[in-house]
N, C-alpha and C positions, 0 to 999 in steps of 0.2 A: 236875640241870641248873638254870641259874638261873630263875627264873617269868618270865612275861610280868608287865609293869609297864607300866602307863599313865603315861605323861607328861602327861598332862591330861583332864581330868574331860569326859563327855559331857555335850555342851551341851543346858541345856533348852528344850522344844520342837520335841523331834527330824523333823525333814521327809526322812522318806527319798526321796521324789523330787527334791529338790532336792540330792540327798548325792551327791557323788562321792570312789571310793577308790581308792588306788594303791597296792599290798602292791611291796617291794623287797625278793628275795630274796637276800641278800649272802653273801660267803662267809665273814663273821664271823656278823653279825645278820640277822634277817629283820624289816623295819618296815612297818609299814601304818599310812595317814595316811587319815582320814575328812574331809572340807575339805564347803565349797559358799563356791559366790559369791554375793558381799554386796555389789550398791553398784559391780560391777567389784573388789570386792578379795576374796582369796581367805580364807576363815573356815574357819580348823580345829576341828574337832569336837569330836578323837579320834584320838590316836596309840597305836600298842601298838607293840613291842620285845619280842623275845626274842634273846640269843647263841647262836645255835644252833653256832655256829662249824663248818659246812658243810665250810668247804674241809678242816677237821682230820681230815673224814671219809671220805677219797680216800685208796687205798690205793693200792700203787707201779702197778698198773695203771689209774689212774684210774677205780675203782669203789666207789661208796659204801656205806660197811661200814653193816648192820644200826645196830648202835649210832649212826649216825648220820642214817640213815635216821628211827626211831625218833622221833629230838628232834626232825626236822623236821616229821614229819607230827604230833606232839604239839602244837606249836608251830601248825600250820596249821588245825588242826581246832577250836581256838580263836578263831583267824582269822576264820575262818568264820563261825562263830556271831555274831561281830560284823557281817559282813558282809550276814548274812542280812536281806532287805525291801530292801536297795537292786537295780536293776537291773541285770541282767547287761551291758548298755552302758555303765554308767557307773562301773565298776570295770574297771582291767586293774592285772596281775598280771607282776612283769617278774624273769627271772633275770637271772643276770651268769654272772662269772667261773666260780665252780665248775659251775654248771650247763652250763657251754660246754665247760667239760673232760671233764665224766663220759662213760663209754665206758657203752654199752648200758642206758642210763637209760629208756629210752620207758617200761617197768614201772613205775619208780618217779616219775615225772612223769606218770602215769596215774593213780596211787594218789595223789599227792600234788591233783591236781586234785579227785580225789573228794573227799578230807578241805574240801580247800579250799569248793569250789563252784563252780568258775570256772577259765576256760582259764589257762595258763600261757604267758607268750610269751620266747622265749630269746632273747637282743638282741646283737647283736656288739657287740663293743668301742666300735666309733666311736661307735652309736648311744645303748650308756651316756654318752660321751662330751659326745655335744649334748644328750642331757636332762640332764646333771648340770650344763652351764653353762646349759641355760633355765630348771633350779631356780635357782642359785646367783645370774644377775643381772638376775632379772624384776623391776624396780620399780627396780633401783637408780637411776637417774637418768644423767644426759650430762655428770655434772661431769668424771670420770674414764673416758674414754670406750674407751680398751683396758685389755684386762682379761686376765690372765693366772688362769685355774682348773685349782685343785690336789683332789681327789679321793684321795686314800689308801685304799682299800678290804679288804677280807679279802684279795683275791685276785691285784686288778689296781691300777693307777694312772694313771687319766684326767687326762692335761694336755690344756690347751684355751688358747687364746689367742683372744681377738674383740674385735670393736668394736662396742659399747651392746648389742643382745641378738644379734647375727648371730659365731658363732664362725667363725675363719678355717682356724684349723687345730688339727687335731684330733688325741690319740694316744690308746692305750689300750696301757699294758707290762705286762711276767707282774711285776708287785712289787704284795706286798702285804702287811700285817702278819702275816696267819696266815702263809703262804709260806714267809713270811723270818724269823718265829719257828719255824717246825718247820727251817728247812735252817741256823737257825744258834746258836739256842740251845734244841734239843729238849730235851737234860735237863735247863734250867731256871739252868743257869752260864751269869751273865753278865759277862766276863771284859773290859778293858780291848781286848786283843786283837781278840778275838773283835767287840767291840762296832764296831773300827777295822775287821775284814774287812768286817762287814754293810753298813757305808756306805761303803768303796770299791765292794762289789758292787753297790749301790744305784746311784751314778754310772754303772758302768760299764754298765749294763743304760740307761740315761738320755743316753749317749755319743752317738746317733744324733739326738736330738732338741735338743741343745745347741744347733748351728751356728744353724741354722731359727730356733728361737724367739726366742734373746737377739736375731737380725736383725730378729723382727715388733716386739720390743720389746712394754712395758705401762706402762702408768699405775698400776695398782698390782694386787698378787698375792693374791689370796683362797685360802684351802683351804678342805675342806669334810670331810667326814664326819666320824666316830667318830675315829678315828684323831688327825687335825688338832686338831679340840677336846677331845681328850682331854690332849693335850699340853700345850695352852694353858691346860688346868683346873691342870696341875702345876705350870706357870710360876709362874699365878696365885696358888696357895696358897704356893707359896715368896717371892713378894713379890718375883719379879723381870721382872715386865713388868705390864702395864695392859692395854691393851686387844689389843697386837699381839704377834703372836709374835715376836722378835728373833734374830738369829745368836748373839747376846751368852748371852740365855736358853734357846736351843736348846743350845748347847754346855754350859752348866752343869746341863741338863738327863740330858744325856748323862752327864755323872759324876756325875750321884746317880743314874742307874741304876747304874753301874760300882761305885760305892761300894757299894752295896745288896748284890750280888754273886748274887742269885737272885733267879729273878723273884717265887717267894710272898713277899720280903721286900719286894716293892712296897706297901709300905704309905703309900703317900705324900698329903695333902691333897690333895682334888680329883680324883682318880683312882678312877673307878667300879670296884669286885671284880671285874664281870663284863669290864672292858678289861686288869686285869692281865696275864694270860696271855700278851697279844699285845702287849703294852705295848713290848718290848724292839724287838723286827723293825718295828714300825710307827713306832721312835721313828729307831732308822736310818734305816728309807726317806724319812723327813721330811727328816735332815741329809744324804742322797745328792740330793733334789731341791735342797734348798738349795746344796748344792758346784755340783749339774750347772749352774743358772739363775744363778748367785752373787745370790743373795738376798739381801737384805739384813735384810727386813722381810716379814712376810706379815699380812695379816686373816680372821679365823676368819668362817664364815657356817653360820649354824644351818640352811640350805637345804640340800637335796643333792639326788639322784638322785630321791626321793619326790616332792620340790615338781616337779620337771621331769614326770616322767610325769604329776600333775595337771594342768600348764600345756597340757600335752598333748594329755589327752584331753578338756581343756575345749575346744581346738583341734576336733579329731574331734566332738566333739557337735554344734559352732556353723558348720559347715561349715569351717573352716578348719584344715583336716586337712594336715599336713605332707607328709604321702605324698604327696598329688595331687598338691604341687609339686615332689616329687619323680620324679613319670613325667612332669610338664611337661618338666621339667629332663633327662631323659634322652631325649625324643622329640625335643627341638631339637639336645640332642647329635648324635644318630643321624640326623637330617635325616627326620624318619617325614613320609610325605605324609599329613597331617594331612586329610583331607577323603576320601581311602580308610578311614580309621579310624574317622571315626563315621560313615560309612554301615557298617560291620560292627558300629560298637556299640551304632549305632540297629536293627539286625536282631537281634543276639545279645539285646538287654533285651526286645524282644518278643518273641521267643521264650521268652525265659525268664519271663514275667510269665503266659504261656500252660502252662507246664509246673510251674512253682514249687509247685501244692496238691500233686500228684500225685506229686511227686519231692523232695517238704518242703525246698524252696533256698528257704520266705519268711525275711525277715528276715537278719540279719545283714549282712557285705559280701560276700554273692556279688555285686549288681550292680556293685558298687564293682570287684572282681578281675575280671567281665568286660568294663569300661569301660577299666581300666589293660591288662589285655592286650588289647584291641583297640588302645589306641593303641601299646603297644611289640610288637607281632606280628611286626612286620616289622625290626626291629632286627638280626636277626642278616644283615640283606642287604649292610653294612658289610663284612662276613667276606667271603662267596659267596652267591651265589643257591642253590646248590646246596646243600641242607642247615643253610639258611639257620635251620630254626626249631631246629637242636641247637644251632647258634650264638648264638641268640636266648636259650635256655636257659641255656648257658654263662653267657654275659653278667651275667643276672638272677640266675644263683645267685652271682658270685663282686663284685658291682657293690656299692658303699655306696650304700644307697638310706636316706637319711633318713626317720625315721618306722617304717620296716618293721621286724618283729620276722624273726627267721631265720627260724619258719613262714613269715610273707608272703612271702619272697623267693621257698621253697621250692615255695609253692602258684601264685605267679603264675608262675614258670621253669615250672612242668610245663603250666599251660597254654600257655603258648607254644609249650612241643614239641612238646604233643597238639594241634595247632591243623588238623594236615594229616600224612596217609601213616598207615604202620602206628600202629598206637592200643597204643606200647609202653605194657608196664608197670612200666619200670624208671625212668619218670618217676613214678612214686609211690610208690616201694620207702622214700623214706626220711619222707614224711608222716607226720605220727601217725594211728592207723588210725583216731580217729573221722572225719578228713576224706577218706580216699583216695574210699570211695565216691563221699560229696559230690563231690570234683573230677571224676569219673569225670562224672559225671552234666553239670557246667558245662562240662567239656570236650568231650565231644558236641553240648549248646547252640553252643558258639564254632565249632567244627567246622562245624555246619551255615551257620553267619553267615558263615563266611568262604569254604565251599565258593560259596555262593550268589552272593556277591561278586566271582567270579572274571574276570569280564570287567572291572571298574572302573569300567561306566557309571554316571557321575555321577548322584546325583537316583535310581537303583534304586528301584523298589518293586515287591517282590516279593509277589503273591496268593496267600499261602500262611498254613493252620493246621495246628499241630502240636498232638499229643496223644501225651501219656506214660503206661505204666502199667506198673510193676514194670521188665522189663527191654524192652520194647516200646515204638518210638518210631513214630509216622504220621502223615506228614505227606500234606496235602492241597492240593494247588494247584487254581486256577480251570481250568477244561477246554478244554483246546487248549496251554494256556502250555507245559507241558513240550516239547510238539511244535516249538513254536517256539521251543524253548531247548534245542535236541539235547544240547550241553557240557554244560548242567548236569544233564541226564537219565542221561547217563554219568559225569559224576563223583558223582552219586547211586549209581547201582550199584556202582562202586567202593567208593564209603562204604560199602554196606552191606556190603561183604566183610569190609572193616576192623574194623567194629565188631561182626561176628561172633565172631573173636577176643579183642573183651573180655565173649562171653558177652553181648549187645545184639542185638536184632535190628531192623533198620531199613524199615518199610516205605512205602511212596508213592505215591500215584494223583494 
């Protein structure tokens, strides 16, 4: 397989505290960018690259074959060692495409975490999407203020259309260089024909997003990845564009592949060994975007999906965490009575700040996941009251929530569901197991905050300590309250029935 190769030397004076990393797991390459901020500008380190070509490794059931398992965790366990002294908060670690595809992975995203050292978070489409244009146009300036981003990737193909750094609209298609080189020129003929099917299938898979975007219009069209600038390397060395990719040199690009006639005969200036392979499928889907948008013109950007999740998780460190404004933005959708919500999220954090040594929830975003579900708890009440938090559920698992990886979606939907009634366990059937407990645990905290809540009186303060140990919960209220709070004495005994069934036992005085 090719080695991992550094694109730039580690910088001297290395401050791991001051380091943050963003590993992009693609379905051609896997890259990981070492950066810190300088001054408000962002200072790369340290990049590494390997082709692990992922998606090649999906067989007709969508399952990844040994052999490719293999190059990845080769590839990651190098990773790693790089990654090692920086903080596990200021690294995250993002799939894409093939990882979205793989059927019964949780094995091999377990193993691949251990090599790694660090969680792995599997991101929908859209959400590649916005990080790849807050990589692509952080800094660029207001001269050119909508902006059209192109993304080519292994697997998929993020268009994005916005204005200065806010995207408007957002896609994410099944095309992508590997793809569309195994479905169109697997034994390696590259045929005039053949070359014409891949870029009408290119269009026609890009058919739905034509009307829409040519209507938002742009000021000018960027691409971005491997794919994009691998093309523009060929143009380049052929001495038939400057700085912009052209329609003029797209198409002559297209028949020196066709000329070439097989891909190991890509021997062309400017074209890395290890993008050959995919060179043909990723050069159509560039001249199928081009037909679909009628291009004219594109600009290459050495940003991509990497620089976005650092714009990111710089966000998340300095409070300005996208996700937040992402349950902002769904609790005004949903009309949530905002003032029943943090009095459940001022109860769930004290309780959880009382149980967190004994039931190890310190650290991380629990208090974060039960601040966001207390304020979207009650969303599913738009549906029915009745069964209102499977609706709530529903909602969360299938919502574009910016910022959340598909864990997050999957971990706050299941609190919402376990918020009240039977304490199923088919809200956690599809968590990765190191969290199910953890939620188990935060989900009885929210339970209890929201049981407690149940009248609505404003200003609530409730005189109560709780104490956890193993699977033993007891809480203590001041002496008389219960008495005077009959409801909530009975919805306590009810609770404890419930949570008998997940093997907890609930006690009270």
């Amino acid at each position: 397989m090719p080695r991992l190769r550094r694109t730039a030397g580690v910088a001297a004076g290395r401050e791991s505290g001051g380091e943050v990393a963003a590993v992009d797991l693609g379905s051609n390459s896997f890259h990981m960018m070492v950066a810190r901020e300088s001054g408000g500008q962002l200072q790369v380190i340290d990049r590494l690259r390997d082709a692990v070509r992922l998606g090649a490794g999906l067989d007709a059931k969508n399952r990844l074959t040994p052999e490719a398992q293999a190059r990845a965790l080769d590839c990651l366990s190098r990773f790693g060692q790089r990654l090692q002294g920086i903080p596990p908060q200021r690294v995250r670690v993002v799939g894409t495409n093939t990882l979205r595809r793989m059927q019964d992975g949780a094995a091999f995203i377990a193993t691949a975490e251990r090599a790694l050292g660090h969680e792995i978070e599997i991101i929908a489409g859209v959400e590649e999407a916005r990080l790849v244009y807050n990589g692509v146009t952080h800094g660029m300036g207001a001269a050119q203020p909508r902006r059209l981003v192109v993304d080519i990737g292994g697997g998929s193909t993020e268009l994005i259309v916005g204005r200065l750094g806010e995207p408007k609209l957002m896609e994410s298609t099944a095309l992508g260089c590997v793809t569309h080189t195994q479905r169109f020129f697997a034994d390696g003929e590259v045929t005039r024909a053949r070359m014409r099917e891949a870029r009408l299938a290119a269009r026609v898979e890009l058919e739905f997003v034509e009307r829409r975007y040519r209507a938002a219009g742009w000021d000018v069209a960027v691409g971005a990845s491997g794919t994009v600038r691998g093309a523009w390397r060929v143009m380049m060395g052929q001495g038939w564009t400057d700085e912009l990719i052209t329609r003029e040199a797209l198409d002559k690009t297209l028949d020196l592949a066709v000329r070439a006639g097989r891909v190991d005969r890509f021997d062309f200036p400017g074209l890395r060994e290890d993008r050959r392979p995919v060179f043909a499928g990723g050069l159509a889907v560039l001249a199928g975007v081009f037909d679909s948008l009628a291009l004219k013109k594109m600009e290459t950007s050495e940003c991509a999906l990497r620089e976005g999740v650092i714009y990111d998780l710089l966000g998340r460190l300095s409070d300005r965490d996208v996700r937040s404004r992402s349950v902002e933005a769904m609790a005004e959708r949903y009309g949530v009575d905002r003032g029943h919500a943090r009095e459940i999220e001022r109860s769930a954090l004290k309780l959880l700040e009382q149980v967190a040594p004994s039931w190890n929830l310190q650290g991380g975003d629990a208090p974060r996941l039960l601040a966001w579900a207390a304020l979207l708890h009650e969303i599913g009440l738009v549906v029915a009251h009745d069964g209102s938090h499977r609706h709530g559920e529903y909602i969360l698992r299938h919502a574009e929530l910016f910022g959340f990886s598909l864990t997050d979606q999957k971990l706050l939907a299941a609190l919402v569901r376990l918020q009240r009634g039977k304490f199923t366990q088919s809200a956690l059937k599809d968590l990765p197991e190191a969290w199910k407990v953890r939620v188990q645990k935060l989900a009885i905290v929210f339970r209890l905050a929201v049981l407690l809540h149940r009248s609505r009186a404003p200003g609530l303060r409730i005189p109560l300590q709780i104490d956890a140990a193993a699977k033993t919960v007891r809480l203590e209220f001041r002496p008389g309250w219960l008495d005077r709070h009959p409801l909530t004495r009975e919805d306590l005994e009810l609770e404890a029935g419930y949570l008998e069934t997940a093997d907890y036992r609930l006690r009270f005085a």
